[in-house]
RODREN-854292 format. One line per field, with one value per residue (C-alpha): residue in three letters; residue number from 1; x, z, y. Coordinates in steps of 0.1 Angstrom, whole numbers, plus 5000, padded with zeros to 4 digits. Last residue first. Layout:
REM RODREN-854292
residuo = [ala|...];
num = [NUM|...];
x = [X|...];
z = [Z|...];
y = [Y|...];
END
This chain:
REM RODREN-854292
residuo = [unk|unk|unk|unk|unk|unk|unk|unk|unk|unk|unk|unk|unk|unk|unk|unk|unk|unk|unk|unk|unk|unk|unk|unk|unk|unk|unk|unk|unk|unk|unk|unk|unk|unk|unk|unk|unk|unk|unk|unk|unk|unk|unk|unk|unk|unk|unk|unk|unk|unk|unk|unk|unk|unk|unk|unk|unk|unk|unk|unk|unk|unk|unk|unk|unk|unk|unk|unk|unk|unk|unk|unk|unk|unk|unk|unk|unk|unk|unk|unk|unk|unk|unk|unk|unk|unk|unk|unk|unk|unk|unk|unk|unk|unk|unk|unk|unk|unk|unk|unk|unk|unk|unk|unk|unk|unk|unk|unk|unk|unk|unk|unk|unk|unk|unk|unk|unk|unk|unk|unk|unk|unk|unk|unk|unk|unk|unk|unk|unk|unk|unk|unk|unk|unk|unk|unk|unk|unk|unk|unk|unk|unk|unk|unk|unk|unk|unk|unk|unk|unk|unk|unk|unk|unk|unk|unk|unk|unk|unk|unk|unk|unk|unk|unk|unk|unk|unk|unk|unk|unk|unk|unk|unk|unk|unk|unk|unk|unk|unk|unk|unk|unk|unk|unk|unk|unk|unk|unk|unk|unk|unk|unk|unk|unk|unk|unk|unk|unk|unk|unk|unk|unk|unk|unk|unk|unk|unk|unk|unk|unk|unk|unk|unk|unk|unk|unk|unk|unk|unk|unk|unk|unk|unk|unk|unk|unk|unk|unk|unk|unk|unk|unk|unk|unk|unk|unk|unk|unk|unk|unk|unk|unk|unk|unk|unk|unk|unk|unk|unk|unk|unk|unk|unk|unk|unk|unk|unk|unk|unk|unk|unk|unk|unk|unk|unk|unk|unk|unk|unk|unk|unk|unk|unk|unk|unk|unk|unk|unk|unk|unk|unk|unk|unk|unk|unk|unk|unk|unk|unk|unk|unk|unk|unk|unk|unk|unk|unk|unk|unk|unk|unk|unk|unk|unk|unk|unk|unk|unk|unk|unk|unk|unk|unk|unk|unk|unk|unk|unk|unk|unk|unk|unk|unk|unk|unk|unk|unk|unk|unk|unk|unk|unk|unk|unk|unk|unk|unk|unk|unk|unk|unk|unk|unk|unk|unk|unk|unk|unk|unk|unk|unk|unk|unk|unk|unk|unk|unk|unk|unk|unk|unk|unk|unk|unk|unk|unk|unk|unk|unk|unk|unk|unk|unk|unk|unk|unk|unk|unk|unk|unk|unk|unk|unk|unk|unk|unk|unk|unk|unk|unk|unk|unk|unk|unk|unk|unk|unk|unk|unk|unk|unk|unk|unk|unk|unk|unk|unk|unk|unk|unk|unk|unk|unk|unk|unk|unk|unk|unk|unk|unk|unk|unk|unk|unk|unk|unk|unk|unk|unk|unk|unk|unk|unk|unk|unk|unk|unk|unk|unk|unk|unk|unk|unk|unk|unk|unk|unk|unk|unk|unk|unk|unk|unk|unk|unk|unk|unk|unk|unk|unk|unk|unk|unk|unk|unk|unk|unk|unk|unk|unk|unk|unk|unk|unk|unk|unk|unk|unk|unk|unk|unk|unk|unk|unk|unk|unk|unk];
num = [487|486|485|484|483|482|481|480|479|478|477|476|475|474|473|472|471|470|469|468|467|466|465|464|463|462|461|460|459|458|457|456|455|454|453|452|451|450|449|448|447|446|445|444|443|442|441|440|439|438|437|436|435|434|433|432|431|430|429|428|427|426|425|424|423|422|421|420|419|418|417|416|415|414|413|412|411|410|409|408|407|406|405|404|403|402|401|400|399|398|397|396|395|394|393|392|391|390|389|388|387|386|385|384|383|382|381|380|379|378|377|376|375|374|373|372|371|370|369|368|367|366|365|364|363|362|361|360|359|358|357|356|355|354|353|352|351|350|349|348|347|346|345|344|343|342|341|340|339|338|337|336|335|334|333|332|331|330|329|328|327|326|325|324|323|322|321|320|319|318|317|316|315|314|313|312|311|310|309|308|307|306|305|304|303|302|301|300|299|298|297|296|295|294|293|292|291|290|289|288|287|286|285|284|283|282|281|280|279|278|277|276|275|274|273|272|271|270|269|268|267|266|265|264|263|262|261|260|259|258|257|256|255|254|253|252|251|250|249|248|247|246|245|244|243|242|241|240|239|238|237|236|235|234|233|232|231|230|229|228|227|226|225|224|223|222|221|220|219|218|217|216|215|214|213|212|211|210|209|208|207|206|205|204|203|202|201|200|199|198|197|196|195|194|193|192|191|190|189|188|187|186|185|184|183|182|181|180|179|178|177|176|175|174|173|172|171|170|169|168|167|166|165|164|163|162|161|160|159|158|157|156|155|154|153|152|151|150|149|148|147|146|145|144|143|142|141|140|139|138|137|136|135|134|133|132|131|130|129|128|127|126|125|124|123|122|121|120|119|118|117|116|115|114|113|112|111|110|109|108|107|106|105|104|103|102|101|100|99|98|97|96|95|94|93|92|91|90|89|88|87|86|85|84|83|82|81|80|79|78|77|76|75|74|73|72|71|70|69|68|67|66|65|64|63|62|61|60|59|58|57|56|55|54|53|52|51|50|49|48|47|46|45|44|43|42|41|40|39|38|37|36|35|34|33|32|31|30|29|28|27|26|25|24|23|22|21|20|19|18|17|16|15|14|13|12|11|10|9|8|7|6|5|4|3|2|1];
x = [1577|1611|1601|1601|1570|1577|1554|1541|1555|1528|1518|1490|1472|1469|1435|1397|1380|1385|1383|1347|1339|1327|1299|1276|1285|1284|1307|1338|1318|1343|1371|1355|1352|1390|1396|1382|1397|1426|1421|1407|1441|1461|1495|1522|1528|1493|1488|1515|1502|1469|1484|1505|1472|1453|1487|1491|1458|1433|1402|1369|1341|1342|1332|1309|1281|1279|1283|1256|1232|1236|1226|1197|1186|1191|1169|1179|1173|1207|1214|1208|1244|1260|1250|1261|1296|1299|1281|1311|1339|1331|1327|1358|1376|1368|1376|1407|1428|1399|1394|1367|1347|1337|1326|1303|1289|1282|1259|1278|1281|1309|1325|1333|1353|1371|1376|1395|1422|1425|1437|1468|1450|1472|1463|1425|1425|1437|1420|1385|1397|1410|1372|1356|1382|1369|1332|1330|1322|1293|1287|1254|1258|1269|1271|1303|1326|1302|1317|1352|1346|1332|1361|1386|1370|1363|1402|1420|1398|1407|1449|1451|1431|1459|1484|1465|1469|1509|1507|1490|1514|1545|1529|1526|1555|1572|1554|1544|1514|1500|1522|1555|1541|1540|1570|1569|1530|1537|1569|1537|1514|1540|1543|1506|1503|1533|1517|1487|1505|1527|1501|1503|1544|1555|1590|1595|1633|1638|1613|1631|1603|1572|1542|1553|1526|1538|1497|1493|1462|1469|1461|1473|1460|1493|1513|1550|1542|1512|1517|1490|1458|1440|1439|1440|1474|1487|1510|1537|1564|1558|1571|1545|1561|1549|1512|1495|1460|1439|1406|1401|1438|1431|1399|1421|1447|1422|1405|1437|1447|1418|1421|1456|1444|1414|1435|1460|1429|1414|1450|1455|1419|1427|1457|1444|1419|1384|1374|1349|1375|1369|1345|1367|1391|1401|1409|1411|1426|1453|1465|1462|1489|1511|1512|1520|1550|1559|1565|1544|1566|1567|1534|1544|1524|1546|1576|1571|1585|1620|1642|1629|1630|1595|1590|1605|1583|1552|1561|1568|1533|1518|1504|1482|1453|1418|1431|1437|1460|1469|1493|1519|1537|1571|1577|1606|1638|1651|1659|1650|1658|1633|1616|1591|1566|1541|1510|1489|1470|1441|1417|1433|1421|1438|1423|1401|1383|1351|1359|1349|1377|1408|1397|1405|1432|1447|1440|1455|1488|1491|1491|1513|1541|1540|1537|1565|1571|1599|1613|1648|1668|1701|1678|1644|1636|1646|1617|1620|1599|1560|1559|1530|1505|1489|1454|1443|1406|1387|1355|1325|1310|1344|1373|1400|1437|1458|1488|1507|1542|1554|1586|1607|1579|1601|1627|1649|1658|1657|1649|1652|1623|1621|1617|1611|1600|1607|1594|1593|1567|1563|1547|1524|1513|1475|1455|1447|1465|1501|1508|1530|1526|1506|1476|1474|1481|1451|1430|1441|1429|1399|1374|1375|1365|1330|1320|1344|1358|1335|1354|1327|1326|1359|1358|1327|1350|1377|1402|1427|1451|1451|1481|1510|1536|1567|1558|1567|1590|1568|1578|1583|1573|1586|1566|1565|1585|1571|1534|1507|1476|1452|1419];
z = [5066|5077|5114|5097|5079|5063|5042|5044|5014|4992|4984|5010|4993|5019|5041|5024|5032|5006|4978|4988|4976|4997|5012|5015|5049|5064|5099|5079|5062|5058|5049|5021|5006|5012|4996|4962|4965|4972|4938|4918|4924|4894|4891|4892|4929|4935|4923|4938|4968|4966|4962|4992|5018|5006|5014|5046|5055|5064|5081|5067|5083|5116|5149|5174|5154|5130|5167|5183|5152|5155|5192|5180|5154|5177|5204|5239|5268|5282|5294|5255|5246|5271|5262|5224|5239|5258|5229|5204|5232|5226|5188|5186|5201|5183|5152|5160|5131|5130|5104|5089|5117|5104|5073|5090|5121|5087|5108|5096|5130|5144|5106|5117|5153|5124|5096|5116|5134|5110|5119|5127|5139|5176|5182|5173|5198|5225|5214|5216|5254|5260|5252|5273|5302|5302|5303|5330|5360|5340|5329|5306|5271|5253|5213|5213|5201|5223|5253|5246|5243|5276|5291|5276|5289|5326|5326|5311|5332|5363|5351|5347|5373|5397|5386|5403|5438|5435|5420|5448|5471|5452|5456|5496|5498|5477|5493|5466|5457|5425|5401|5410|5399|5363|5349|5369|5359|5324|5327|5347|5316|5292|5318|5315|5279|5277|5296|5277|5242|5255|5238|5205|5203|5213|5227|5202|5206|5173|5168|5134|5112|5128|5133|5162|5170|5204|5210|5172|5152|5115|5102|5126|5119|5109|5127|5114|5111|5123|5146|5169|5183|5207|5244|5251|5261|5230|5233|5200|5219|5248|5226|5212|5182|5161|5167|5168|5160|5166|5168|5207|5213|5201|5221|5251|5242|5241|5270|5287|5274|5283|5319|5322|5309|5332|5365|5352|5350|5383|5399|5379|5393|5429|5430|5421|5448|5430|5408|5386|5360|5353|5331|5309|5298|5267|5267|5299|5316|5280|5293|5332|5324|5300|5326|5350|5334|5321|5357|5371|5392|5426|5445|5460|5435|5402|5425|5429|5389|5399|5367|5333|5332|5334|5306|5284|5299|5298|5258|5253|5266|5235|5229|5192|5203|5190|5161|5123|5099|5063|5044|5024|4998|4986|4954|4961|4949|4970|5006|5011|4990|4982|4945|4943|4915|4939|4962|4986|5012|5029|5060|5074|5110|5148|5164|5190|5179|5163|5135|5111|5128|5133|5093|5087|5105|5090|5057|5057|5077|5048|5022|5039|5044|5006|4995|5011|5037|5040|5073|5051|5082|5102|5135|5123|5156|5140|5117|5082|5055|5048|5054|5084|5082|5113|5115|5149|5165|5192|5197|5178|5169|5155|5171|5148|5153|5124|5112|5133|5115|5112|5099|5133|5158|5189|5201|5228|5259|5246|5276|5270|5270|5234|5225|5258|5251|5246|5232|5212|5190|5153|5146|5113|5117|5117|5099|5069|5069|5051|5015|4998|5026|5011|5028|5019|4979|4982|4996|4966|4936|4950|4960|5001|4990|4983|5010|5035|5064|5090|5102|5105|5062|5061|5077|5052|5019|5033|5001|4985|4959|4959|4940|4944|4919|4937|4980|4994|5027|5059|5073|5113|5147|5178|5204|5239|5246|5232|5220|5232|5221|5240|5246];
y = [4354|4365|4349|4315|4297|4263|4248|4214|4192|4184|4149|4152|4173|4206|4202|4206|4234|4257|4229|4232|4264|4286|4301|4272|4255|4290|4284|4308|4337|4361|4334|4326|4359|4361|4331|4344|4376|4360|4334|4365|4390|4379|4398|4375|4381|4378|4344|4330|4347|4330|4296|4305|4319|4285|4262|4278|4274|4300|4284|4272|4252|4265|4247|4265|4279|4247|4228|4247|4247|4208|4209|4225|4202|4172|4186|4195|4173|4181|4144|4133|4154|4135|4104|4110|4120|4089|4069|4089|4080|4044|4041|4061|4037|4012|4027|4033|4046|4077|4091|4069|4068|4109|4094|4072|4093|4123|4148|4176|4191|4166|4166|4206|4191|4167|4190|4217|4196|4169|4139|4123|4091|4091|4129|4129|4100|4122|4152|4128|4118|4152|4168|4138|4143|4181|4176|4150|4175|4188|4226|4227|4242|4217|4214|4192|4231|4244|4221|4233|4266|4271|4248|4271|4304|4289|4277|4310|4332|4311|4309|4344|4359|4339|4369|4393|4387|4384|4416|4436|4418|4433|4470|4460|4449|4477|4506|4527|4507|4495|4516|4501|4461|4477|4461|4427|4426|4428|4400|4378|4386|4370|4342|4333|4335|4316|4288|4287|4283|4259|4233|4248|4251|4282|4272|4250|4247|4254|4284|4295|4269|4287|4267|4247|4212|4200|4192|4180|4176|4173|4210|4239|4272|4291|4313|4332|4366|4383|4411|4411|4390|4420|4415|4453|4458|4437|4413|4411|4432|4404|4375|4346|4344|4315|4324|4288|4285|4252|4272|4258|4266|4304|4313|4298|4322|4349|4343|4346|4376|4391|4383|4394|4432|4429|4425|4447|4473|4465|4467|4502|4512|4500|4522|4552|4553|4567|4539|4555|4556|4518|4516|4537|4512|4523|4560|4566|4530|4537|4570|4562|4534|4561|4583|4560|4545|4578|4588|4617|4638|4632|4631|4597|4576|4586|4587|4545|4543|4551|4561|4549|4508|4508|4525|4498|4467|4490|4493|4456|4449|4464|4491|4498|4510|4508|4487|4491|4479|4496|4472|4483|4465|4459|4440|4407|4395|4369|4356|4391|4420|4447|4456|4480|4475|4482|4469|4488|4464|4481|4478|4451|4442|4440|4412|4401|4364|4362|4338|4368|4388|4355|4352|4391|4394|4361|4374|4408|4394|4367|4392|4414|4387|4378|4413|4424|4445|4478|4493|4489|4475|4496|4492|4500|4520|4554|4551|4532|4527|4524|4487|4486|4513|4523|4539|4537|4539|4552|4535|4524|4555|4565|4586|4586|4585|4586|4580|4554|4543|4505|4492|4492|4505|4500|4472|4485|4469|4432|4408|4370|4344|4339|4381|4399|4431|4467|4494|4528|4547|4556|4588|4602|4638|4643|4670|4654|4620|4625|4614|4589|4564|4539|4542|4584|4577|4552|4580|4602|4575|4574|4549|4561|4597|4593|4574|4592|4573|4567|4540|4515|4528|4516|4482|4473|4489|4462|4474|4448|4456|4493|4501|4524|4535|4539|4539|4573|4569|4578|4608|4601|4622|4603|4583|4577|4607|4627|4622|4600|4618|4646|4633];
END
């Protein structure tokens, strides 16, 4: 298939990286690739991931969008610090290289299109920890360090990290192309309007179940319809992990329900429904338990933009939408609910299952416990030491026969239901304080503590691959850390 070019994208040199080094390499996600065996080690392919030279045969391109960024529209946005270059087709799917930190494109708006090794060492381990957890994501597959120095709140080296994903859209670039003349001609045997061309791009390439739908418009409602619906499974796949992405804007909203861009988020530790991982989100406007809500208004600003494409009669184009935006809230529900009751070792769907979750978040809530350790402590078989936690033990007592009831009205041995819960509630998740002790590290040139916790976060339900200190929350003496947009 024939890539996006013009006007969706523009061609872009990437800025050559000073004395680049391969820091981290995911040798598995490489050889999924089908990159070379022989050639991936070398001292040539790591030239090609920082920048310095261009993919054989492929020219690299950064592309334009728009988005709403904390509720309010921003007509041009685009690929600021990021360059695609390569497309691959692999046995798995098609596939994007796209390295983010390579310099700037004409959508950097007067910045260096630089990253540092900080940010790109957090964005390598959350994609792969969100990956092993099971969750959509766009991966690592390389961070390039350097002796590059680049100004932020201090003195920092630049880095590179190589990311990969099937596509790379977001929301923001429907929003932008549907602001290009009158999208309705695209239906009306007019010429095609970029809107629609890049719709039936991306239902081709990545939604091909769906090209047997003959009528046009019934295949862009079916895909919009399965576009919402991912993103609603994914934000409930998010609240039951206890992650919060601190900028939950439509440019960072991929078309294919991927998690994307990975700046301010953090897996949260002492359980808190207003809980805001990122320090410039004053108003808390994607707090943890907004979460849902923005995923739902995010796909209703997608909908808004692509509502010409469905019909090109206005009423009936705007009735189309109106029927899909309700996909939203029912995927959202049965994928939350699901979740939910594997995270007690349920399986069976009973009328009582949600009240028990909120009664044991409820009381989670008022004993400031941990998010992460308490669900795990469920499938540790430890009723003692996880009473402890809890301010009221009482209480506890109560809602754990409810919950012990419940688990007898399935019939279902106790090792199994165990299995469930170690399958269902991790034992390792990237904390802030982890991902900083490993960029100290880093930054002073010793790599063993993040490849230490990387291992770790590969293998996140194992109760034996990692050690211990990898589990345990930030000591309590420490001040939490504060993660703004510039991290």
């Amino acid at each position: 298939m024939t890539p996006l070019g013009p006007p969706f994208s523009v061609p872009v040199a990437a800025t050559p990286l000073p004395q680049p080094q391969r820091l981290l390499g995911n040798d598995v996600l490489a050889a999924e690739l089908g990159l070379d065996a022989a050639a991936w080690p070398r001292a040539e392919m790591t030239e090609r991931l920082a920048g310095n030279q261009p993919w054989p045969g492929q020219l690299a391109q950064a592309s334009v969008y728009a988005g709403h960024q904390f509720g309010s529209y921003t007509r041009q946005l685009g690929d600021g610090r990021a360059l695609l270059i390569a497309r691959l087709d692999t046995p798995a799917g098609p596939a994007e290289l796209q390295l983010k930190g390579a310099g700037p494109t004409p959508f950097a708006r007067g910045l260096d299109g630089r990253a540092v090794l900080r940010s790109s060492i957090r964005e390598y381990l959350a994609s792969e920890a969100m990956h092993a957890l099971g969750v959509p994501t766009t991966r690592a597959l390389a961070l390039i360090g350097s002796s590059l120095l680049v100004q932020r709140e201090r003195a920092e080296t630049a880095a590179v990290l190589c990311r990969v994903a099937p596509s790379f859209l977001r929301f923001g670039h429907f929003e932008y192309w549907a602001r290009a003349g009158d999208v309705a001609d695209d239906l009306t045997g007019g010429a095609p309007h970029p809107l629609g061309v890049l719709a039936d791009h991306v239902i081709a390439r990545h939604f091909a179940h769906l090209a047997d739908i003959a009528d046009v418009h019934e295949r862009r409602t079916a895909w919009l319809t399965e576009v919402i619906e991912r993103q609603a499974r994914l934000m409930a796949m998010w609240q039951t992990l206890g992650f919060c992405h601190g900028v939950l804007n439509t440019d960072n909203c991929s078309i294919l329900g991927l998690t994307l861009d990975y700046g301010p988020y953090g897996f949260m530790e002492r359980f808190r429904s207003h809980h805001v991982c990122n320090h410039s989100d004053t108003e808390g406007r994607y707090r943890y338990e907004a979460q849902p809500a923005i995923g739902a208004w995010n796909c209703a600003r997608l909908l808004d933009a692509c509502v010409g494409l469905l019909d090109p009669r206005p009423d009936a184009a705007t009735e189309r939408a109106q029927a899909i935006q309700p996909a939203y809230q029912r995927a959202y529900n049965a994928t939350v609910l699901t979740r939910w009751r594997a995270k007690l070792g349920l399986q069976e769907a009973r009328e009582a299952d949600a009240d028990l979750v909120l009664q044991l978040l409820t009381l989670m809530q008022r004993s400031r416990c941990d998010f992460t350790q308490t669900w795990r402590a469920l499938a540790d078989n430890a009723p003692a030491e996880l009473r402890r936690r809890f301010a009221e033990p009482a209480a506890f007592d109560a809602w754990h026969r409810l919950w012990q009831q419940r688990l007898a009205a399935e019939g279902v041995a106790e090792p199994v239901w165990r299995a469930r819960l170690r399958a269902a509630n991790p034992r390792v998740v990237l904390r802030n304080h982890l991902a900083q002790q490993a960029i100290e590290a880093a930054e002073h040139g010793e790599l063993g503590e993040l490849q230490a916790l990387l291992r770790a976060l590969q293998r996140p339900f194992d109760a034996d691959a990692a050690e211990a200190r990898f589990a345990r929350p930030a000591p309590p003496e420490q001040a939490p850390l504060e993660i703004s947009c510039s991290s």
